[in-house]
C-alpha positions as CSV (number, residue, x, y, z in Angstrom):
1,X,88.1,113.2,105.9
2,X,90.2,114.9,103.5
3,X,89.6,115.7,99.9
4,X,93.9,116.3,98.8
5,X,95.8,116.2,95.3
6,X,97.8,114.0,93.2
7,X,100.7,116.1,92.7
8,X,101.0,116.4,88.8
9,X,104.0,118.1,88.9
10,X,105.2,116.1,85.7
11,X,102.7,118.0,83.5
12,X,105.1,121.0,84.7
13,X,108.0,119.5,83.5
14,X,105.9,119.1,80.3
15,X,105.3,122.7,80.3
16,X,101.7,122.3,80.6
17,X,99.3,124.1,83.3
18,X,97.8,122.4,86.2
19,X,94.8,123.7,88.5
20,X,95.5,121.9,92.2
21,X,92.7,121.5,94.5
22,X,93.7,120.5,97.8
23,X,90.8,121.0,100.7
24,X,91.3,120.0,103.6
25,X,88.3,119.9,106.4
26,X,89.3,121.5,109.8
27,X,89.4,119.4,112.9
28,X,86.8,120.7,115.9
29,X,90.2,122.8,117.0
30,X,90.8,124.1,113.4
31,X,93.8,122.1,112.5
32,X,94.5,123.4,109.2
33,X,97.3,121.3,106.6
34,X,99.3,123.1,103.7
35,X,99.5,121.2,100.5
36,X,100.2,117.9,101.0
37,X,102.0,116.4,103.7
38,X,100.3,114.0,105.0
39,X,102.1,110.9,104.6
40,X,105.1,113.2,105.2
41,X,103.8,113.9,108.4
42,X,103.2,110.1,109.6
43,X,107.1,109.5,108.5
44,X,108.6,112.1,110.6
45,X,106.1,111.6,114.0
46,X,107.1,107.7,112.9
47,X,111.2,109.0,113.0
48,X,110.2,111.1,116.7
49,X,108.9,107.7,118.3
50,X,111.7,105.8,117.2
51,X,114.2,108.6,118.6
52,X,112.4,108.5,121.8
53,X,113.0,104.5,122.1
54,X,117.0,105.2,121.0
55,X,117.4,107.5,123.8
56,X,116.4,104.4,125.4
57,X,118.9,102.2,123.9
58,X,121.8,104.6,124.2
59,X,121.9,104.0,128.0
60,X,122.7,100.0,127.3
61,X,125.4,101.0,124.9
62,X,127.3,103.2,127.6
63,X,125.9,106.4,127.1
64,X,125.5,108.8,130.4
65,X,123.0,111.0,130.8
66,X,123.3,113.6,133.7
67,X,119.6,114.7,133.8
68,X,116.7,113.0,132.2
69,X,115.5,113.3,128.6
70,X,112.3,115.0,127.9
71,X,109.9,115.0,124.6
72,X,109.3,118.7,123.7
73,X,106.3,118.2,121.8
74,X,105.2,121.7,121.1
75,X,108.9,122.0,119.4
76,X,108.2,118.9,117.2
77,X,105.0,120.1,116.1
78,X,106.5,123.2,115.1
79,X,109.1,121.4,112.9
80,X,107.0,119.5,111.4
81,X,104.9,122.0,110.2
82,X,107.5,123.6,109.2
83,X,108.7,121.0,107.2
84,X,105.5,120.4,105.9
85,X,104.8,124.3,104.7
86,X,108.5,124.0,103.0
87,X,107.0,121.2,100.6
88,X,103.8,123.0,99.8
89,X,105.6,126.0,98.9
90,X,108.1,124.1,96.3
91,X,104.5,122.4,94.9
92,X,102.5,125.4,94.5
93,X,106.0,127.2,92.6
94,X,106.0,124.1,90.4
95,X,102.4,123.7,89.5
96,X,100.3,126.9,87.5
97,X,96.5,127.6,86.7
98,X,95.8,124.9,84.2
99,X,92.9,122.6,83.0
100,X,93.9,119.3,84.9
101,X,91.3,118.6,87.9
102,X,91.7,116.0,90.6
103,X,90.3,115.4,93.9
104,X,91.4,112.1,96.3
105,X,91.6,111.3,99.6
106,X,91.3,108.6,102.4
107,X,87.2,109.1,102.0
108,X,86.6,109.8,98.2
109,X,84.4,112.8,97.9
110,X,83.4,112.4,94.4
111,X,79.6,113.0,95.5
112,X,80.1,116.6,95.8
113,X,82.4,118.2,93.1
114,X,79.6,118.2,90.1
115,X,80.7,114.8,88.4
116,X,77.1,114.5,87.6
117,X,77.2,117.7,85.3
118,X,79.5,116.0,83.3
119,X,77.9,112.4,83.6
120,X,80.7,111.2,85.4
121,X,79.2,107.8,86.5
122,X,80.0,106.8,90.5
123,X,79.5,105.1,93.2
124,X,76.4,106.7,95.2
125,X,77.4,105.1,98.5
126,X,81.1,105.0,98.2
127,X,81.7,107.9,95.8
128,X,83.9,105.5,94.2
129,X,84.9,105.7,90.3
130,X,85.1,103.3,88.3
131,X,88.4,104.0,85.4
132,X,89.4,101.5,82.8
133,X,93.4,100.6,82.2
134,X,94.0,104.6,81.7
135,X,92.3,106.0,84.5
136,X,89.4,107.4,82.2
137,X,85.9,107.3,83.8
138,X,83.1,106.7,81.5
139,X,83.4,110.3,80.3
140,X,86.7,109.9,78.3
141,X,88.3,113.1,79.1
142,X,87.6,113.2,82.9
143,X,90.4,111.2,84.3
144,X,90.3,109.4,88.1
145,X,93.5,108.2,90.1
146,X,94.6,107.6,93.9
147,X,92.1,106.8,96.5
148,X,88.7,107.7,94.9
149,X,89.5,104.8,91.9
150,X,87.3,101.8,92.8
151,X,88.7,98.8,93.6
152,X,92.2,100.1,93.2
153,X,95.1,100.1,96.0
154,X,95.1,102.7,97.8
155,X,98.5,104.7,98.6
156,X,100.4,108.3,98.3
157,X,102.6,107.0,95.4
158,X,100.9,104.7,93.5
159,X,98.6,107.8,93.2
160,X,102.3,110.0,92.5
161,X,103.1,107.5,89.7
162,X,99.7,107.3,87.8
163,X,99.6,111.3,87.6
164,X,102.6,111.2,86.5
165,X,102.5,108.7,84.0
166,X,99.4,110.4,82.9
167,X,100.7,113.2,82.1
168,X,103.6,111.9,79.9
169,X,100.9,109.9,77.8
170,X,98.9,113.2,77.6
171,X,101.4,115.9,76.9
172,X,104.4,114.0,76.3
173,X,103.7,110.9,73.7
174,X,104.5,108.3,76.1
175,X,101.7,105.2,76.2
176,X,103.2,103.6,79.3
177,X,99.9,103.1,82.0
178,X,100.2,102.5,85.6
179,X,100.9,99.1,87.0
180,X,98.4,98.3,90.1
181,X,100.2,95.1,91.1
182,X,102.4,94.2,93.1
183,X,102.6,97.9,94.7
184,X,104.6,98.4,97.9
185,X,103.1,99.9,101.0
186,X,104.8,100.6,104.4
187,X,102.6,101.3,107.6
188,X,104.4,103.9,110.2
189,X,103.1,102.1,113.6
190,X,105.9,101.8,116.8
191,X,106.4,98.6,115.1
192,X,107.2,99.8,111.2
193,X,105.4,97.2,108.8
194,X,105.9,97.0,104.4
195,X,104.5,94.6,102.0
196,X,104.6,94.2,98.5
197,X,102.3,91.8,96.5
198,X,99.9,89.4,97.8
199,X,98.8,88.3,101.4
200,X,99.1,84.8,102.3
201,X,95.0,85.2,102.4
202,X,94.7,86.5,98.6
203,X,97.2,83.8,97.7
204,X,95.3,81.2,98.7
205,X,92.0,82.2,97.5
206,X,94.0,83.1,93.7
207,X,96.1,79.8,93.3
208,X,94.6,77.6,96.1
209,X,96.1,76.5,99.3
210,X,98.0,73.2,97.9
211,X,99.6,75.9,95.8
212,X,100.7,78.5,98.0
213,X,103.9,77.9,100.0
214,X,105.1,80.0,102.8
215,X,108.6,80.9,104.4
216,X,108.6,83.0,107.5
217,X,110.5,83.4,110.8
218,X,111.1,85.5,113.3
219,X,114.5,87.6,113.5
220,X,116.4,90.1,116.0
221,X,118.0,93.2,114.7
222,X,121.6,93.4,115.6
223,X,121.0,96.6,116.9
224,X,118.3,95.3,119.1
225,X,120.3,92.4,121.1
226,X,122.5,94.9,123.0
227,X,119.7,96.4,124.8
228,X,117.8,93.1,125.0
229,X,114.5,93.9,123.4
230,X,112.3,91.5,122.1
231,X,113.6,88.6,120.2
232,X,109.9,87.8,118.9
233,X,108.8,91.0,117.7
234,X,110.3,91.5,114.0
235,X,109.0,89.1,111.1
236,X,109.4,88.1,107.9
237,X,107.2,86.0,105.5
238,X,107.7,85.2,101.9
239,X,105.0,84.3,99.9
240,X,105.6,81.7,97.0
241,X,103.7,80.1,94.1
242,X,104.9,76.8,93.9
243,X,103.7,75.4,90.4
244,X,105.7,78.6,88.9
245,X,109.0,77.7,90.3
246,X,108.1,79.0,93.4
247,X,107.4,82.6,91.9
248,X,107.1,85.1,94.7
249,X,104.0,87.0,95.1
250,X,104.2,88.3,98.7
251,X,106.5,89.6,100.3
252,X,105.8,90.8,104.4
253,X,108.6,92.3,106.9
254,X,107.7,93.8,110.1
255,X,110.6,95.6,112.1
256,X,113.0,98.4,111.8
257,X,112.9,100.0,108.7
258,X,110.6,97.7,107.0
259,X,109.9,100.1,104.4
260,X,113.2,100.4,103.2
261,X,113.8,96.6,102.9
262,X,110.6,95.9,101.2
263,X,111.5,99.6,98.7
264,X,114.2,97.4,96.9
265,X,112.2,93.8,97.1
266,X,109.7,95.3,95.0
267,X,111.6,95.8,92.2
268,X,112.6,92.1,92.1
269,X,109.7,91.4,92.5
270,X,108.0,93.2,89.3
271,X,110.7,91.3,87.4
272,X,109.2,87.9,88.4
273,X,111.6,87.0,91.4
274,X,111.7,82.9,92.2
275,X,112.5,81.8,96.1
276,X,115.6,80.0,94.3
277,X,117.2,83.2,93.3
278,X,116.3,84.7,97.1
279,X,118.3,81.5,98.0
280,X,121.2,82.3,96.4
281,X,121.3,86.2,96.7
282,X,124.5,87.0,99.0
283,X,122.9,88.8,102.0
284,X,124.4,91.7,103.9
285,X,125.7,91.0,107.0
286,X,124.4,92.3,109.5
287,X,121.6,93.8,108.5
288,X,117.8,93.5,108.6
289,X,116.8,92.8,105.0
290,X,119.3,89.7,105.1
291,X,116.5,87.6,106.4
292,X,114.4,87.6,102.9
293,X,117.7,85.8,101.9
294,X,118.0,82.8,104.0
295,X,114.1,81.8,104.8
296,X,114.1,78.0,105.1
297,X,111.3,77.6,107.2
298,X,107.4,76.8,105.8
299,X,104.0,77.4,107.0
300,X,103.3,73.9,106.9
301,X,106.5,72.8,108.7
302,X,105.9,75.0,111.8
303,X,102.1,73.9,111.8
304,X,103.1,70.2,111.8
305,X,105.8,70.5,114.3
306,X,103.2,72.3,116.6
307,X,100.7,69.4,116.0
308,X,103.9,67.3,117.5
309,X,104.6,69.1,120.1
310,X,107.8,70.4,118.9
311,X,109.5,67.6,119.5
């Protein structure tokens, strides 16, 4: 569990003060984190495995190695952290004593901080809280973003954007809210995974199956057929809505350096993006995110020519 902060660093910029609670409960071994850093820390032991896999690589591309290559992982740690303090020292010189209260985190742990004082209404078995379009709970001036929001998605920046925001339309005379669609989330496993929008799942139960069509196929990283590794293992899917011209509403890419392919997709993607004009997008050659551009194959296609026999 950890109860962290939604860095509101734009209230700052505003010249307005900000009081930051970030606790963090202690592993059994007393592993203790600075401010922030967590999703930080996933990227760069995400960049160390990938590294270790290179090395790997390196030896099919003509590289010689006189003695073998070991993984120093005290020194890693030790970066890391470092790393990791570097960015909490830059948040707590940005941020001051101030009037501005929030407490998120992968468990929410709104049970425990007095919201009941204040009439904060909650979840009893979640600690979930419930906000309307402005993050407000049902006390007005106690505001609610990132993971503890109920039914809301839950990532790092979305939770970045809406403090933010927030802060404008409180200090600075903006009115522009948060957006909770169509958010873009990447997942750092040995096999790096980004959506944006829908899964094929949701789409069906929104618009109906009949509705729904979906382009996918497998691909192989140009950088991956040198040493041979899998052909089968990185995967694209687009997600359309068919009665809509085929508006895109998912997008999926699992391989190397999803997240940055699906970073840009998103944006097209909040401005209504139609398969046609992924169709006709010149794609980069050779590179990864070139795939979203030239899907041709459907859901049903592959289905029925599996019912054939392939044949």
């Amino acid at each position: 569990m950890r109860l962290s902060t939604v860095p509101l660093t734009g209230s700052c910029w505003l010249w307005e003060e900000v009081l930051v609670l970030d606790l963090v409960a202690p592993t059994p071994k007393g592993t203790k984190w600075g401010l922030g850093g967590s999703n930080i820390l996933r990227k760069l032991l995400h960049q160390a495995s990938l590294l270790g896999k290179a090395i790997q690589d390196a030896r099919k591309y003509g590289w010689k190695f006189e003695e073998q290559v070991f993984h120093g992982w005290g020194e890693m740690v030790e970066a890391v952290q470092q790393h990791v303090k570097s960015v909490s020292f830059e948040l707590r010189r940005e941020l001051r004593d101030s009037d501005v209260l929030l407490a998120v985190g992968r468990d929410a742990c709104a049970g425990n901080i007095g919201l009941d004082h204040v009439g904060v209404k909650y979840n009893q078995e979640t600690g979930m809280i419930s906000v309307n379009e402005k993050e407000q709970s049902s006390v007005g001036y106690v505001y609610t973003m990132g993971t503890v929001q109920e039914g809301r998605p839950l990532t790092t920046a979305l939770s970045m954007q809406a403090g933010r925001l927030l802060a404008r339309r409180l200090y600075g005379g903006h009115r522009t809210t948060c957006d909770y669609s169509n958010v873009p989330t990447v997942l750092f496993a040995p096999m790096e995974y980004a959506t944006c929008g829908l899964s094929e799942e949701n789409a069906i139960l929104k618009f109906e199956e009949d509705n729904v069509e979906v382009y996918h196929r497998y691909y192989w990283p140009l950088e991956w057929t040198v040493p041979r590794r899998d052909k089968n293992s990185c995967y694209a899917k687009v997600i359309c809505h068919i009665p809509d011209q085929e508006r895109v509403v998912g997008l999926h890419v699992m391989g190397s350096s999803a997240g940055e392919v699906i970073q840009g997709f998103a944006v097209a993607l909040r401005c209504g993006l139609i398969k046609q004009q992924l169709d006709t997008t010149v794609g980069l050659h050779p590179v990864c995110a070139q795939v979203l551009t030239n899907l041709t194959v459907t859901q049903r296609a592959t289905e029925a020519m599996m019912v054939r026999g392939n044949c």
